[in-house]
Gaussian input, Z-matrix of N, CA and C with variables (Angstrom, degrees):
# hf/3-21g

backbone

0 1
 N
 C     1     B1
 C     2     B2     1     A1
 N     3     B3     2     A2     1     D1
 C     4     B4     3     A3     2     D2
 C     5     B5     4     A4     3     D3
 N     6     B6     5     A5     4     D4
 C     7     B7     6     A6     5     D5
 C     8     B8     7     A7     6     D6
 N     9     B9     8     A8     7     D7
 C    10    B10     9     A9     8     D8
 C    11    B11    10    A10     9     D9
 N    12    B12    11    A11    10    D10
 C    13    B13    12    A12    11    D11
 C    14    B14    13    A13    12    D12
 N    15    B15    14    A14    13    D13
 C    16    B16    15    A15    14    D14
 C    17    B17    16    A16    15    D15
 N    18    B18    17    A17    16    D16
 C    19    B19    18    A18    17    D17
 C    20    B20    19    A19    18    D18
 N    21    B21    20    A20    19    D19
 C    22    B22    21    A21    20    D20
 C    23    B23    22    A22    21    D21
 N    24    B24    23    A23    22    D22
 C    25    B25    24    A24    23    D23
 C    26    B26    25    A25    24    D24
 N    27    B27    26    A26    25    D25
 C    28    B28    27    A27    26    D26
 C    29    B29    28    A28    27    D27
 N    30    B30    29    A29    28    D28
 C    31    B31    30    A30    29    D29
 C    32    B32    31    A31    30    D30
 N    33    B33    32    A32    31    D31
 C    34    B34    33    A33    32    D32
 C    35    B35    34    A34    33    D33
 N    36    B36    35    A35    34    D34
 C    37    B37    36    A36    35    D35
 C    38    B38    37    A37    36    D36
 N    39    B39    38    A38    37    D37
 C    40    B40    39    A39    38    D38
 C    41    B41    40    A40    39    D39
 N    42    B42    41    A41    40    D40
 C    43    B43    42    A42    41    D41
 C    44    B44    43    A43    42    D42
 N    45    B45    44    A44    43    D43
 C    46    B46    45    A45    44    D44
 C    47    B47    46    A46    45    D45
 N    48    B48    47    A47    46    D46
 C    49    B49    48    A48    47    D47
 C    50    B50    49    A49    48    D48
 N    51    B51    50    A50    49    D49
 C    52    B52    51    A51    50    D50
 C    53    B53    52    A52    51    D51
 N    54    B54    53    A53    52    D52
 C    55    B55    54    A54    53    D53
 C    56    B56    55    A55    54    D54
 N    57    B57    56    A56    55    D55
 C    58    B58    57    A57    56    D56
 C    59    B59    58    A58    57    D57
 N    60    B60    59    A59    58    D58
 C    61    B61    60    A60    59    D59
 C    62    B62    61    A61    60    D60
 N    63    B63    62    A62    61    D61
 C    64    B64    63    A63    62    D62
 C    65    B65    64    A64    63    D63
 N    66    B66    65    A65    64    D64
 C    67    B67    66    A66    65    D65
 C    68    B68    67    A67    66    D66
 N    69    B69    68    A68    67    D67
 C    70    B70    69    A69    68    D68
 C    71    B71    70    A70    69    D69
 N    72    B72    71    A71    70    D70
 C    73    B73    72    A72    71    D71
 C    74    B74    73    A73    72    D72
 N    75    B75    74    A74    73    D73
 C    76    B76    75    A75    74    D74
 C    77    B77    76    A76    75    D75
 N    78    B78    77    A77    76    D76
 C    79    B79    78    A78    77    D77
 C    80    B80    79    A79    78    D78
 N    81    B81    80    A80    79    D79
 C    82    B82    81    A81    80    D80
 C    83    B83    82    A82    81    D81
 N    84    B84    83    A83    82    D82
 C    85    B85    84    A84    83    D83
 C    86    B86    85    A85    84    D84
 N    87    B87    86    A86    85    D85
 C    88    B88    87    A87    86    D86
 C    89    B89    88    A88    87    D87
 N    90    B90    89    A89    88    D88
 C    91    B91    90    A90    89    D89
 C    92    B92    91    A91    90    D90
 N    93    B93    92    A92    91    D91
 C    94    B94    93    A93    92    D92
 C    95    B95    94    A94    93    D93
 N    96    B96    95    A95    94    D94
 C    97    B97    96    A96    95    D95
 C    98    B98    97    A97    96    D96
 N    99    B99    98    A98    97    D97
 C   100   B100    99    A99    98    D98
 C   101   B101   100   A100    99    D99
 N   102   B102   101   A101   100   D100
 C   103   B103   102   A102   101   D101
 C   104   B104   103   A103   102   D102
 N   105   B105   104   A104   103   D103
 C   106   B106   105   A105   104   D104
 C   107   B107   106   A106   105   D105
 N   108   B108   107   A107   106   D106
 C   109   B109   108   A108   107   D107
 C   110   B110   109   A109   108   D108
 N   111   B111   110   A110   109   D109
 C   112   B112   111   A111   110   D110
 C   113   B113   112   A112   111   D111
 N   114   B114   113   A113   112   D112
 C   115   B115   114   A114   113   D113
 C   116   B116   115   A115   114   D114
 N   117   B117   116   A116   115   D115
 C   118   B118   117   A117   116   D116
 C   119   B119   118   A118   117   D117
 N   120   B120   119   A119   118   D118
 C   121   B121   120   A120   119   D119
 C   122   B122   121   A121   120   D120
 N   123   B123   122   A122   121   D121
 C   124   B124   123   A123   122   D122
 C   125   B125   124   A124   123   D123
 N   126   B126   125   A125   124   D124
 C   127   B127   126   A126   125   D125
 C   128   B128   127   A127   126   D126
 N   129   B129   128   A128   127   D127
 C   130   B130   129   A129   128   D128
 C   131   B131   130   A130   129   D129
 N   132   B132   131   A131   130   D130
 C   133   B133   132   A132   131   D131
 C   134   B134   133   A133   132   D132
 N   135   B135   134   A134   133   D133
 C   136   B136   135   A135   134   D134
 C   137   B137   136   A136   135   D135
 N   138   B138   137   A137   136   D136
 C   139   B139   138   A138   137   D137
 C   140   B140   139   A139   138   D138
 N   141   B141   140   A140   139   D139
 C   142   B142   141   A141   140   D140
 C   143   B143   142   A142   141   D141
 N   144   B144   143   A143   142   D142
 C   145   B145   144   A144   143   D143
 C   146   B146   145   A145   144   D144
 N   147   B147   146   A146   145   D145
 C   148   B148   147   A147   146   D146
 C   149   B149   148   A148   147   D147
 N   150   B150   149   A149   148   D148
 C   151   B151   150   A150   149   D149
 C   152   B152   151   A151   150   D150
 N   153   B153   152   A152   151   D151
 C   154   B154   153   A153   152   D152
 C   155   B155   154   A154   153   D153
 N   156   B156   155   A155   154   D154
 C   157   B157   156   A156   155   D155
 C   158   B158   157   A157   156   D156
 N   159   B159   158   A158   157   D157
 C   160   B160   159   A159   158   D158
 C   161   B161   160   A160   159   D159
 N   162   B162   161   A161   160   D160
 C   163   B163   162   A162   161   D161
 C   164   B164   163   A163   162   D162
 N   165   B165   164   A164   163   D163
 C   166   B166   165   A165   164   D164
 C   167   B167   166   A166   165   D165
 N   168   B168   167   A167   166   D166
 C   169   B169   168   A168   167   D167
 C   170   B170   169   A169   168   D168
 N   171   B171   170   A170   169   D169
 C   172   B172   171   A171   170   D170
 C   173   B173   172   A172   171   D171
 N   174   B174   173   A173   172   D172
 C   175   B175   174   A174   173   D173
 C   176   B176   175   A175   174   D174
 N   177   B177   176   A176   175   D175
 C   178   B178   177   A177   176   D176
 C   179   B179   178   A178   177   D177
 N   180   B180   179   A179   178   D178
 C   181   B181   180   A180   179   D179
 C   182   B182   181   A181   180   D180
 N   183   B183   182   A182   181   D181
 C   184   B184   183   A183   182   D182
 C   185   B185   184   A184   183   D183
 N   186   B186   185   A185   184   D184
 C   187   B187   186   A186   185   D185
 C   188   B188   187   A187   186   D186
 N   189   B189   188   A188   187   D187
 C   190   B190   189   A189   188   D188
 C   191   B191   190   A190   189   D189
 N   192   B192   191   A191   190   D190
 C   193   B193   192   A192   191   D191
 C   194   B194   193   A193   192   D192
 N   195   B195   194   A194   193   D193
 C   196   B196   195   A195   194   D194
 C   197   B197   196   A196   195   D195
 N   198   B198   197   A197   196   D196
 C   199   B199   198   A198   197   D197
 C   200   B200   199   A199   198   D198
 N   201   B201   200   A200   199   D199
 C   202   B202   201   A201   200   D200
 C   203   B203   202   A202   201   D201
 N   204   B204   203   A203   202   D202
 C   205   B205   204   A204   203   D203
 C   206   B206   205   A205   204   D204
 N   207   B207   206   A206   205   D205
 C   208   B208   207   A207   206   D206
 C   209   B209   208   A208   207   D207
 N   210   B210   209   A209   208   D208
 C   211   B211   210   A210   209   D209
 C   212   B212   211   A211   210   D210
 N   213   B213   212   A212   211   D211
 C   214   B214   213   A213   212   D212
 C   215   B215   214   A214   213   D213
 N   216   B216   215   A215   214   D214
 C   217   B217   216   A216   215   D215
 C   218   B218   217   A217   216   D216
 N   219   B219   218   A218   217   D217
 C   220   B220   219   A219   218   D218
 C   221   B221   220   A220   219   D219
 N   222   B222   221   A221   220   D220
 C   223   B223   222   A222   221   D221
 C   224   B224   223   A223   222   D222
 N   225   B225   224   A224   223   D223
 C   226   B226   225   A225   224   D224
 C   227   B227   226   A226   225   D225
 N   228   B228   227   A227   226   D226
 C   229   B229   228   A228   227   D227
 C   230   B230   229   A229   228   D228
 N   231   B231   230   A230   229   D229
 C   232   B232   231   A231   230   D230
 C   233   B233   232   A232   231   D231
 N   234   B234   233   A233   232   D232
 C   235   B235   234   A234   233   D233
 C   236   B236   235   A235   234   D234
 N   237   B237   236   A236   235   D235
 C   238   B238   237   A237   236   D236
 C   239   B239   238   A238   237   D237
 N   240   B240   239   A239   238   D238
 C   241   B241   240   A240   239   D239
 C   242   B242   241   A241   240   D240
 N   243   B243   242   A242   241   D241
 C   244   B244   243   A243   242   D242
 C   245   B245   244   A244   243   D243
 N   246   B246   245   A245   244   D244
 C   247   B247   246   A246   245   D245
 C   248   B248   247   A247   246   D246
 N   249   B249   248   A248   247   D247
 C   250   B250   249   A249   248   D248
 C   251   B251   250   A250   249   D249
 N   252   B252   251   A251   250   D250
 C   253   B253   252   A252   251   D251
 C   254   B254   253   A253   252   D252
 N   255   B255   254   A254   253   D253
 C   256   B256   255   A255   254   D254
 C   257   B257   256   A256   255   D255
 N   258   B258   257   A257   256   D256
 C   259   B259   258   A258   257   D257
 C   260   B260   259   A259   258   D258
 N   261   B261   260   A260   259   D259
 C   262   B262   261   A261   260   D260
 C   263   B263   262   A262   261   D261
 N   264   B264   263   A263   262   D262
 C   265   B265   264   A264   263   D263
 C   266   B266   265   A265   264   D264
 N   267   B267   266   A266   265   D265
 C   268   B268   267   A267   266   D266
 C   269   B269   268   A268   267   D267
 N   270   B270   269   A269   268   D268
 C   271   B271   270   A270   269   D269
 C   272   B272   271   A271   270   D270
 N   273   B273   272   A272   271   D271
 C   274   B274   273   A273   272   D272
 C   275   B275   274   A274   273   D273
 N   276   B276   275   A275   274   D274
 C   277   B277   276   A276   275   D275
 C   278   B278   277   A277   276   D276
 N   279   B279   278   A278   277   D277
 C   280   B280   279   A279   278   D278
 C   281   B281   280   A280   279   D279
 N   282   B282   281   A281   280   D280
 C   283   B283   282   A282   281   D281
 C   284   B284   283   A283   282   D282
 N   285   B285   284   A284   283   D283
 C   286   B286   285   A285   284   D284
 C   287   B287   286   A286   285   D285

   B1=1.4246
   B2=1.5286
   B3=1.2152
   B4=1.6159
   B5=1.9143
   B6=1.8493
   B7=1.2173
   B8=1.4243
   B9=1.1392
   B10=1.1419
   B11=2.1215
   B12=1.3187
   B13=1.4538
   B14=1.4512
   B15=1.4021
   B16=1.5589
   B17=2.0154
   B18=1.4388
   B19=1.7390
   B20=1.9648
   B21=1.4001
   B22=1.3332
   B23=1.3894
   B24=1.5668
   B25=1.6565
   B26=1.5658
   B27=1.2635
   B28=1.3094
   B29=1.5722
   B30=0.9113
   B31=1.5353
   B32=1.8823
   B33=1.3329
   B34=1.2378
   B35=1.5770
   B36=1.5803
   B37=1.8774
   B38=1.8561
   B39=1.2484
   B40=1.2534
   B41=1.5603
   B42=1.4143
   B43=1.8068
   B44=1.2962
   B45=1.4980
   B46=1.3820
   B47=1.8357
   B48=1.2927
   B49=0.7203
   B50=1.6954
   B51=1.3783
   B52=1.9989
   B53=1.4572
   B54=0.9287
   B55=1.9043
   B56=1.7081
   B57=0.9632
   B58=1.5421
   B59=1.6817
   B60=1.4407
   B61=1.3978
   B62=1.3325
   B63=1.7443
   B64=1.4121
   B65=1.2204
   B66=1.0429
   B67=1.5350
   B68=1.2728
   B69=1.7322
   B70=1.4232
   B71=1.2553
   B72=1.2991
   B73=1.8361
   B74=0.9619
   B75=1.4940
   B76=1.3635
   B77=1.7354
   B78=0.6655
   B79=1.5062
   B80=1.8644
   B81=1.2465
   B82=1.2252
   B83=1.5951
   B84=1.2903
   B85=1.4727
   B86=2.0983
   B87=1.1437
   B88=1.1722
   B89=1.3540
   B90=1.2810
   B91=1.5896
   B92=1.5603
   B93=0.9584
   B94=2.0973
   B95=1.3473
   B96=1.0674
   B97=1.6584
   B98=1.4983
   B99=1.7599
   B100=1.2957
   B101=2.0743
   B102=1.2419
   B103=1.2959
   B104=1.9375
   B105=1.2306
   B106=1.7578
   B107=1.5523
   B108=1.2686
   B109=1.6140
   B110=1.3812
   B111=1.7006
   B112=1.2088
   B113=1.2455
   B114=1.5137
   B115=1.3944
   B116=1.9555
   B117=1.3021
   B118=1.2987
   B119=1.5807
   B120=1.2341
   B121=1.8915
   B122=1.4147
   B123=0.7550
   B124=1.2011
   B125=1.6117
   B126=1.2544
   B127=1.3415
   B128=1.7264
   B129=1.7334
   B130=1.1757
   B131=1.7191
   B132=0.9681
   B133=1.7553
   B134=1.2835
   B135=1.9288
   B136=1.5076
   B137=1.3705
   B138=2.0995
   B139=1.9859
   B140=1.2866
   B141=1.5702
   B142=1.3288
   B143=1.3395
   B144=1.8533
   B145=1.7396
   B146=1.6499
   B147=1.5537
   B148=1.3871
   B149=1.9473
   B150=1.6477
   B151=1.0124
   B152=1.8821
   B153=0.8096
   B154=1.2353
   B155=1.6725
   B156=0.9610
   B157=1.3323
   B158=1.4599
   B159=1.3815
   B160=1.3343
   B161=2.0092
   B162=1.0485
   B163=1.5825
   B164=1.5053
   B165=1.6927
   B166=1.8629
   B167=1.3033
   B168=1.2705
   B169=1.7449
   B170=1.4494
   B171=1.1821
   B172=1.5242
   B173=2.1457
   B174=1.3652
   B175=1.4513
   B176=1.5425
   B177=1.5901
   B178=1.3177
   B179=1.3719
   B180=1.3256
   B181=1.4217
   B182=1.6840
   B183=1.1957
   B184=1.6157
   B185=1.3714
   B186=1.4706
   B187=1.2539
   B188=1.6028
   B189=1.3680
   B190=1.2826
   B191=1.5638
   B192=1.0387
   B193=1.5730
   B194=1.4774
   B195=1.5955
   B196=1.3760
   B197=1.4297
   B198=1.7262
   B199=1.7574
   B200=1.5207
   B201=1.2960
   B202=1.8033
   B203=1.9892
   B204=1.1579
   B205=1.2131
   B206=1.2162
   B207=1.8268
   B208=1.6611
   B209=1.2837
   B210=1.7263
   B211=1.4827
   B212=1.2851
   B213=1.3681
   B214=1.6215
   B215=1.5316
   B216=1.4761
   B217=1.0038
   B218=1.4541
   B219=1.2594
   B220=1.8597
   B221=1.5828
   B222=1.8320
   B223=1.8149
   B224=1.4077
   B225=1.2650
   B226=1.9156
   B227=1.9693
   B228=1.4695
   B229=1.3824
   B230=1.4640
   B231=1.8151
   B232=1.9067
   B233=1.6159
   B234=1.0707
   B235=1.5932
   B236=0.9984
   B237=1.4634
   B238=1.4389
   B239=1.4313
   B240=1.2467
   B241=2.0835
   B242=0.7750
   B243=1.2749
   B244=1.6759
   B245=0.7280
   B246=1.2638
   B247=1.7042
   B248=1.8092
   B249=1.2102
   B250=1.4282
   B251=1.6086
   B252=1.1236
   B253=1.4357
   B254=1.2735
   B255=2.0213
   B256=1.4433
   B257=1.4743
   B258=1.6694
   B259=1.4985
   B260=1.5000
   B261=1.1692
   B262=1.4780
   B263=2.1105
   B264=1.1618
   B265=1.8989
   B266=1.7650
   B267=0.9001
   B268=1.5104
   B269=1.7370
   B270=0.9498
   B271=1.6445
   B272=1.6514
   B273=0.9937
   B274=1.5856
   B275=1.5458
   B276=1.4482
   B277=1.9361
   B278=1.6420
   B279=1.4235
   B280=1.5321
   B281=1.9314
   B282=1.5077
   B283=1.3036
   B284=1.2956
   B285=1.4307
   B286=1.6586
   B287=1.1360
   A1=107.41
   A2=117.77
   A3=130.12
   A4=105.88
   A5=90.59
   A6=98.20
   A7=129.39
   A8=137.41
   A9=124.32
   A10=117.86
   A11=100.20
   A12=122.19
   A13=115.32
   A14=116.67
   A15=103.01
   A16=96.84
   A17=116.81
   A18=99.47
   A19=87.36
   A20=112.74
   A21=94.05
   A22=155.26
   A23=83.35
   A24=107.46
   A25=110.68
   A26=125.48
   A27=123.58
   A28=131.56
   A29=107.04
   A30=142.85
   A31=97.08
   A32=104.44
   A33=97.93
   A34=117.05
   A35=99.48
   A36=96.87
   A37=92.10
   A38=137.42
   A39=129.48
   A40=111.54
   A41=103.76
   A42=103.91
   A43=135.26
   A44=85.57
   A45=96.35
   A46=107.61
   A47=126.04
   A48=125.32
   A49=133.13
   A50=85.72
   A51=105.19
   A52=108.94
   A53=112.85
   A54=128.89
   A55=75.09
   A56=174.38
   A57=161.18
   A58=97.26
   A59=120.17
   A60=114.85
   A61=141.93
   A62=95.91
   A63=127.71
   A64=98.89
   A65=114.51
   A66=140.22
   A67=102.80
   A68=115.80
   A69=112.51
   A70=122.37
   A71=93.04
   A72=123.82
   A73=105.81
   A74=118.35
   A75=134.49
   A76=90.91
   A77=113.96
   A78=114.97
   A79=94.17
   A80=121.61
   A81=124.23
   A82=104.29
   A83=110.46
   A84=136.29
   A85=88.78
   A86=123.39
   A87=124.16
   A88=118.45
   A89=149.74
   A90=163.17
   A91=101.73
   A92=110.24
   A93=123.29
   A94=101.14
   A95=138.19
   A96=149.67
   A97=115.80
   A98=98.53
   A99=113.45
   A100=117.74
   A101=108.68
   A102=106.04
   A103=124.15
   A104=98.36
   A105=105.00
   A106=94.85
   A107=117.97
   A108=129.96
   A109=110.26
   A110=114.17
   A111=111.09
   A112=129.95
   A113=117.77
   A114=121.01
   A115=104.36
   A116=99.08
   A117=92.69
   A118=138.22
   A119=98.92
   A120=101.58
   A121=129.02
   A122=114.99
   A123=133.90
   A124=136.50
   A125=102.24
   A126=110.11
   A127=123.28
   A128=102.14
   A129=116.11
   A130=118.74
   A131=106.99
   A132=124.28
   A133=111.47
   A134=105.72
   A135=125.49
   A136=100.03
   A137=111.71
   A138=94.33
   A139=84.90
   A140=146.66
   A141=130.93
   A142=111.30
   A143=116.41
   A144=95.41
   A145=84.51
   A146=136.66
   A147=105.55
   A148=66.32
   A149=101.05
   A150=142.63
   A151=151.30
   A152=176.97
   A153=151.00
   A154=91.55
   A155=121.23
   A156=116.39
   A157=148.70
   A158=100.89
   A159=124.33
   A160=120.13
   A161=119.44
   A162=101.65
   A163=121.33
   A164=99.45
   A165=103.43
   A166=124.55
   A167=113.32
   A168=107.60
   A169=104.00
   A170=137.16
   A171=137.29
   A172=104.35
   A173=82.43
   A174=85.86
   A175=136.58
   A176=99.07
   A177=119.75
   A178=115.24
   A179=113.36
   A180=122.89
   A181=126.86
   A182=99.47
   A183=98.90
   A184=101.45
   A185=152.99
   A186=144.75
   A187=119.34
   A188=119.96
   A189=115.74
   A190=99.15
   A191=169.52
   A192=158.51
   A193=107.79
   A194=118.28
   A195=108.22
   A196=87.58
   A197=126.07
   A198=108.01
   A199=93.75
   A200=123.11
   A201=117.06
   A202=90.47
   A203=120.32
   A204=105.82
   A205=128.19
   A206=101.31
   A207=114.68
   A208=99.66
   A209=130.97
   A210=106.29
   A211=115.75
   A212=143.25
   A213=131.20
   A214=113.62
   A215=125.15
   A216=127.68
   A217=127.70
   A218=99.73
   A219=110.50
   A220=110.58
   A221=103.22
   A222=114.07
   A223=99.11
   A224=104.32
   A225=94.67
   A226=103.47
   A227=118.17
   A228=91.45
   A229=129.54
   A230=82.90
   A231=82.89
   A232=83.39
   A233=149.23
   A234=130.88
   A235=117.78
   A236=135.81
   A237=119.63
   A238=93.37
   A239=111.13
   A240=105.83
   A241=111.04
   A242=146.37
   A243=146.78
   A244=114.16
   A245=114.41
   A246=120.70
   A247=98.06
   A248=126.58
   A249=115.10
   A250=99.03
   A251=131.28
   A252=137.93
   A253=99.65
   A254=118.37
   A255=120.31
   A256=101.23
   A257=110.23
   A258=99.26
   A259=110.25
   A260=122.73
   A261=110.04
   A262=122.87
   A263=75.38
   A264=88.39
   A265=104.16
   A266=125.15
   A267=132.38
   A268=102.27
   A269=120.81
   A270=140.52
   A271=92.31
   A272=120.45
   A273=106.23
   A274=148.54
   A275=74.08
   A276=94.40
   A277=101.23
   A278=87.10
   A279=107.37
   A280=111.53
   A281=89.86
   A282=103.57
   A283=106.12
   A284=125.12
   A285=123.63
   A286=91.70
   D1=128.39
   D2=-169.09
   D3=-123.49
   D4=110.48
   D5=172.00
   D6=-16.09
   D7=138.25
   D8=174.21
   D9=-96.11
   D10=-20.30
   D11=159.80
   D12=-61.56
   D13=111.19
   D14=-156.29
   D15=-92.14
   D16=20.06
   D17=161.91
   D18=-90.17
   D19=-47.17
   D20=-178.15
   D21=-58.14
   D22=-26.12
   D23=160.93
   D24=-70.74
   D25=-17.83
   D26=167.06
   D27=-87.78
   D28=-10.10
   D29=162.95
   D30=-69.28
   D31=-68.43
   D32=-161.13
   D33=-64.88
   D34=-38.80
   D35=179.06
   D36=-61.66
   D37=-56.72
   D38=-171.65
   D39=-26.98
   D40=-73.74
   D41=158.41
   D42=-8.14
   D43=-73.11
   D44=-169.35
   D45=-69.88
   D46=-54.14
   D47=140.48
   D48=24.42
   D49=-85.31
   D50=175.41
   D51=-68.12
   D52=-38.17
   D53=-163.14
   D54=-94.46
   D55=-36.21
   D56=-162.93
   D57=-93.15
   D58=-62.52
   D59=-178.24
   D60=-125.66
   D61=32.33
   D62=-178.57
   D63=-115.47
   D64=-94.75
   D65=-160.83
   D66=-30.42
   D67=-42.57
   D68=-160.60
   D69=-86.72
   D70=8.88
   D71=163.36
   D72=-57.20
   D73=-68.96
   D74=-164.49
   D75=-48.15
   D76=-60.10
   D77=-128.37
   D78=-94.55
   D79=-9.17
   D80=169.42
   D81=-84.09
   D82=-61.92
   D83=-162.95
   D84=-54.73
   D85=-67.21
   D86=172.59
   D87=-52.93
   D88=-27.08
   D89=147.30
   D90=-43.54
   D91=-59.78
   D92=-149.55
   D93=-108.83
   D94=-60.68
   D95=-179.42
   D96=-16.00
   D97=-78.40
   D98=-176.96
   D99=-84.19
   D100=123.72
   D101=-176.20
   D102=-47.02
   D103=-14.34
   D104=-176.73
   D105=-75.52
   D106=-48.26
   D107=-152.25
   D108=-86.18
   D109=-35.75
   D110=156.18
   D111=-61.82
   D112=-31.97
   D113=-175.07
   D114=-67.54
   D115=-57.02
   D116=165.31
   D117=-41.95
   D118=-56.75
   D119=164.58
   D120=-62.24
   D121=-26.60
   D122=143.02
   D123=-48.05
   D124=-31.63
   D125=172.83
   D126=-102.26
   D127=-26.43
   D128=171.80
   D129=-80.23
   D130=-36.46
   D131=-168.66
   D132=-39.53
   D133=-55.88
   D134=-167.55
   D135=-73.82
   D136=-25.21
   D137=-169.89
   D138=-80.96
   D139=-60.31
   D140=-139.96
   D141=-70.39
   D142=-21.60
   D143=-162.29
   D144=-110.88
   D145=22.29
   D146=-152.91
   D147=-126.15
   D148=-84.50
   D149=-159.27
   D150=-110.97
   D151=20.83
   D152=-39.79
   D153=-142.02
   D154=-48.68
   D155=151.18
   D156=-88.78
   D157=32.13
   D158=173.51
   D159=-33.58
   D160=97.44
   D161=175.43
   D162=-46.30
   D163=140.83
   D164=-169.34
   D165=-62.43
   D166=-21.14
   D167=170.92
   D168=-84.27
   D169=-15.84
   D170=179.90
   D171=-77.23
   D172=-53.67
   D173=157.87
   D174=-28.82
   D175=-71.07
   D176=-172.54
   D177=-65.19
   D178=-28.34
   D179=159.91
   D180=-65.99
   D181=-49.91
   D182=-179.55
   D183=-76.40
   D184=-59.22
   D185=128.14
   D186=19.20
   D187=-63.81
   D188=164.95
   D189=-75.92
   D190=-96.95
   D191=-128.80
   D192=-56.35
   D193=-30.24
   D194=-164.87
   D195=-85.58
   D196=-26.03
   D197=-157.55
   D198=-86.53
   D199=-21.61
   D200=-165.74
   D201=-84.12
   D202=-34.25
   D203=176.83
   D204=-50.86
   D205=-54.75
   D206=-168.00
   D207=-85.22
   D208=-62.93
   D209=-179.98
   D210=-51.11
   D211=-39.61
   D212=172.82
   D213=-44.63
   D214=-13.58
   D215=177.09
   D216=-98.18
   D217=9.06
   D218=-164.61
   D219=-70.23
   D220=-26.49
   D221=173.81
   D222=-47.92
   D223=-58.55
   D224=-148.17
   D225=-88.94
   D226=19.01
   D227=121.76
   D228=-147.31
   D229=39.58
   D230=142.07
   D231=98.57
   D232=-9.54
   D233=136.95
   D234=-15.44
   D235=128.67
   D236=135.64
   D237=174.39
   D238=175.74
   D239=-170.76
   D240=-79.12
   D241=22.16
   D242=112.75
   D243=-28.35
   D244=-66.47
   D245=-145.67
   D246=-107.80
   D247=3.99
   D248=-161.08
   D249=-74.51
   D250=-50.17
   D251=-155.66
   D252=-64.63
   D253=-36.18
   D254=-162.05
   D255=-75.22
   D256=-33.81
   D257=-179.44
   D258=-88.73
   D259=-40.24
   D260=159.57
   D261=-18.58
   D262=-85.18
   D263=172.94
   D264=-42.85
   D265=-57.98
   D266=-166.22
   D267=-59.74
   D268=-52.83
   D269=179.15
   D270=-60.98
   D271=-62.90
   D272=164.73
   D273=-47.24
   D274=-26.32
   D275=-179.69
   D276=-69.94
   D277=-41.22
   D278=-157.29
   D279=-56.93
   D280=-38.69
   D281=-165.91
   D282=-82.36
   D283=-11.22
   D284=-153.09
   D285=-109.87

């Protein structure tokens, strides 16, 4: 549902907006970035959407494809030790 007040309707694409190609910074960049968090997502991803009893060499495989996929993907949105501190700090602002 889209304001019908067009400062509010401008408000709202703004929103949406940030939460479409901000936010999902956060939340990639924090997933994939750091090697602890990747290892983890990575390990959880394949049990929750695949399997829960997945066999461990089947595991270890899909585990490696999902982490070389998504961390190989951390450039295009802008991860990387460049940018870590800016989204760090920003994710903080955000939250406080």
């Amino acid at each position: 549902m889209l304001p019908e007040d067009p400062a509010l309707s401008f408000i709202n694409y703004l929103l949406e907006d940030f939460g479409d190609e901000w936010v999902t910074k956060y939340m990639f960049h924090y997933r994939w970035y750091f090697d602890e968090d990747a290892d983890n997502a990575s390990t959880v991803l394949p049990l929750s959407d695949l399997a829960v009893n997945m066999a461990a060499d089947t595991l270890k495989e899909v585990k490696k494809y999902i982490y070389d996929r998504q961390h190989g993907r951390l450039w295009v949105v802008g991860s990387n030790d460049t940018t870590a501190a800016l989204i760090d700090s920003s994710y903080k602002r955000f939250v406080n």
